[in-house]
NUNUNU-244878 format. One record per residue: z negated, x negated, y of N, C-alpha, C in turn. Coordinates in pm, whole numbers, plus 50000, padded with zeros to 5 digits. Example, Ala and Ser with C-alpha at 12.3 -4.5 7.8 and 13.67 -1.06 7.14 Angstrom:
REM residues 2
nup_neast_nnorth_caup_caeast_canorth_cup_ceast_cnorth
49220_48681_49431_49220_48770_49550_49220_48680_49670
49292_48715_49775_49286_48633_49894_49213_48710_50003
REM end
This chain:
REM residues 112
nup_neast_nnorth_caup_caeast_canorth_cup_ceast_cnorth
81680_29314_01815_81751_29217_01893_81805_29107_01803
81915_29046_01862_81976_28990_01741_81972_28840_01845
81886_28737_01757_81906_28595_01838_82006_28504_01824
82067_28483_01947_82201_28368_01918_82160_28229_01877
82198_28154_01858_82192_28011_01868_82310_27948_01877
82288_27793_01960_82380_27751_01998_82438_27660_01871
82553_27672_01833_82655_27583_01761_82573_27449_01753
82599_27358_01636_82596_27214_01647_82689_27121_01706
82637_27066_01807_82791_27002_01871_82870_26908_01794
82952_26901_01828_83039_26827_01750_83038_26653_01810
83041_26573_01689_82974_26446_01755_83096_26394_01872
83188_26416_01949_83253_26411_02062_83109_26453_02168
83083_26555_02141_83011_26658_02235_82853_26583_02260
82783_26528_02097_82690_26445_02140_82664_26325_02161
82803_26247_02181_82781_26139_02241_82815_26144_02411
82852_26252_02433_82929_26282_02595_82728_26304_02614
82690_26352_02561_82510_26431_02638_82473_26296_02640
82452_26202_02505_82369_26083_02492_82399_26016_02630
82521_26002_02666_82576_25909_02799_82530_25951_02920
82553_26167_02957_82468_26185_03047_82317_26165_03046
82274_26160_02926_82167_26113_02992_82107_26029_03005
82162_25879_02971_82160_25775_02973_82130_25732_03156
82259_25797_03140_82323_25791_03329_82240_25867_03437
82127_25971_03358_82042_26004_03451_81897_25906_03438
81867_25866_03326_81760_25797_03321_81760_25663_03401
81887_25602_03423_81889_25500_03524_81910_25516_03628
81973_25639_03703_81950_25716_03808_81818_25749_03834
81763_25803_03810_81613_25821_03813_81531_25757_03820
81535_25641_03762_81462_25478_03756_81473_25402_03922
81648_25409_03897_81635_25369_04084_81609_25422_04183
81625_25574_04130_81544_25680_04238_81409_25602_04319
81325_25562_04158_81208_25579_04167_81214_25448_04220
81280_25332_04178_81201_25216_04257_81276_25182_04409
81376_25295_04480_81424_25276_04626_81270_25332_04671
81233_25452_04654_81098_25488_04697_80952_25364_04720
80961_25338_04565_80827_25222_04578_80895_25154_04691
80995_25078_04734_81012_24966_04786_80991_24986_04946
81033_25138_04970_81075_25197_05119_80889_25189_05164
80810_25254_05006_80649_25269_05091_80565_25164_05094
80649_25043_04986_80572_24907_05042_80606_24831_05150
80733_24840_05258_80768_24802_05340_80692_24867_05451
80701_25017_05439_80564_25084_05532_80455_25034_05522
80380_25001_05387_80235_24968_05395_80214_24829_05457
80365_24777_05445_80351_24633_05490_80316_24598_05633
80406_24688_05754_80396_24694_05831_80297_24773_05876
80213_24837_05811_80096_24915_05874_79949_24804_05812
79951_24747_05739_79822_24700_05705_79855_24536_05725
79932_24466_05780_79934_24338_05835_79851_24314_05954
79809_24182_05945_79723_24147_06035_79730_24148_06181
79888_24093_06215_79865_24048_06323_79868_24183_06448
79883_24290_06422_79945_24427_06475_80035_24401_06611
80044_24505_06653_80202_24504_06750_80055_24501_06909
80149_24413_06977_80088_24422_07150_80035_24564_07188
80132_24669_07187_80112_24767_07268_79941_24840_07203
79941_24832_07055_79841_24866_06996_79765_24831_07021
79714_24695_07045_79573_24587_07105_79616_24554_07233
79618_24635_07299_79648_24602_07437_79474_24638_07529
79444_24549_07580_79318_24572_07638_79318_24505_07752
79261_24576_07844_79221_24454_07987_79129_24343_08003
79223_24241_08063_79164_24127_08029_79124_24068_08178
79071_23994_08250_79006_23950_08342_79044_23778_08320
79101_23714_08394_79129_23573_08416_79077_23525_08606
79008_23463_08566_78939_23378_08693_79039_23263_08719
79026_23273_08831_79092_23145_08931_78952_23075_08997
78985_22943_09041_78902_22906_09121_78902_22970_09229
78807_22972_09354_78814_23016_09440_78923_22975_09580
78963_22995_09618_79108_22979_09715_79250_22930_09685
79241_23026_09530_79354_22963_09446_79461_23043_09483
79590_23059_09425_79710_23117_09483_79773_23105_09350
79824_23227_09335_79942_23250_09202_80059_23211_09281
80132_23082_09193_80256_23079_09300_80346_23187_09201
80405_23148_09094_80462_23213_09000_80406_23238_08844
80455_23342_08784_80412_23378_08627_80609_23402_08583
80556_23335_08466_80653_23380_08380_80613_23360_08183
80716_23367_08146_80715_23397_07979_80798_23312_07904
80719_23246_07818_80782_23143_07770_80751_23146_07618
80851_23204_07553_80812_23268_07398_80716_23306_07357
80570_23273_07341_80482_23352_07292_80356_23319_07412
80423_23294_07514_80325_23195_07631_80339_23268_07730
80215_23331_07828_80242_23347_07958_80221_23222_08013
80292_23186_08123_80261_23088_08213_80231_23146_08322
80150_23105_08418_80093_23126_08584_80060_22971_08604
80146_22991_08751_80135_22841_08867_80018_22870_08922
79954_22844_08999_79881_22835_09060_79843_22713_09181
79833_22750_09326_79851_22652_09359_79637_22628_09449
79614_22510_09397_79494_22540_09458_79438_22395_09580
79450_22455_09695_79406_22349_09821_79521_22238_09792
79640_22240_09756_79748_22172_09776_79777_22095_09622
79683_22157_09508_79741_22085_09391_79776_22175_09278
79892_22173_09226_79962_22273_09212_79882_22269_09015
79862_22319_08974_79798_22365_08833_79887_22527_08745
79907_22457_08601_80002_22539_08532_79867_22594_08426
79874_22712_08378_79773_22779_08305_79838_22842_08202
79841_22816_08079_79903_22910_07975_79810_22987_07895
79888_23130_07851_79814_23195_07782_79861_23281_07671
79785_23275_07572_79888_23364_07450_79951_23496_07472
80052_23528_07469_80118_23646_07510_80020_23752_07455
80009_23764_07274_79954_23859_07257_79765_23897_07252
79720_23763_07291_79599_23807_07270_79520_23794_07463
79585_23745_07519_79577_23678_07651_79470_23562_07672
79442_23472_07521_79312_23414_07561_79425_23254_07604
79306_23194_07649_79368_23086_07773_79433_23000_07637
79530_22901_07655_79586_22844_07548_79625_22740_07604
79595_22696_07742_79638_22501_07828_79602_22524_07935
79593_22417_07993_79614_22414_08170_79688_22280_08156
79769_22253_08319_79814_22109_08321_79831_22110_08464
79753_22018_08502_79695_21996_08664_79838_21864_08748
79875_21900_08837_79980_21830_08879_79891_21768_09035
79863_21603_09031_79805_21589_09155_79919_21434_09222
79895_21451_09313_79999_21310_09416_79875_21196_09371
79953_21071_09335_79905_20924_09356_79879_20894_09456
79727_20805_09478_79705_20768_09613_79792_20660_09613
REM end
């Protein structure tokens, strides 16, 4: 068997390779750091503290006094609010949206 070998390129020829592969090694580099960046944005959002509602979502139990009345609830950025109206004095109750623990009250009564 008779072995070929390839020619010496002609320095046109090895500065055209030096460039490709110049042009792949920095290709490759950003390859590599779009990746790191995409799985630290994942890890970011998976190992942060505060986690998402639907995930810690648990039933929670809130007491009223006794002959109290929800007049209205609503949502006030990170606040539930509930009215409540109790034996004619109307009381506001806030609570953290995501954890539901109590976070105010503010009692509304008439001047004698």
């Amino acid at each position: 068997m008779t072995d070929t070998t390839a020619p010496e390129p002609t320095p046109e020829q090895a500065a055209l390779m030096a460039r490709v592969r110049r042009m792949m090694l920095i290709a490759g580099l950003t390859s590599v750091l779009a990746v790191a960046v995409v799985l630290m944005a994942v890890g970011y959002r998976l190992y942060r503290g505060d986690g998402s509602p639907a995930a810690s979502a648990t039933d929670t139990i809130a007491t009223v006094p006794k002959g109290a009345r929800i007049v209205s609830t609503a949502v006030a950025g990170e606040r539930l609010v509930v009215t409540l109206d109790i034996g004619g004095v109307t009381e506001i109750r806030t609570f953290d949206a995501k954890t539901l623990k109590p976070a105010g009250k503010l009692k509304f009564i008439s001047e004698p």
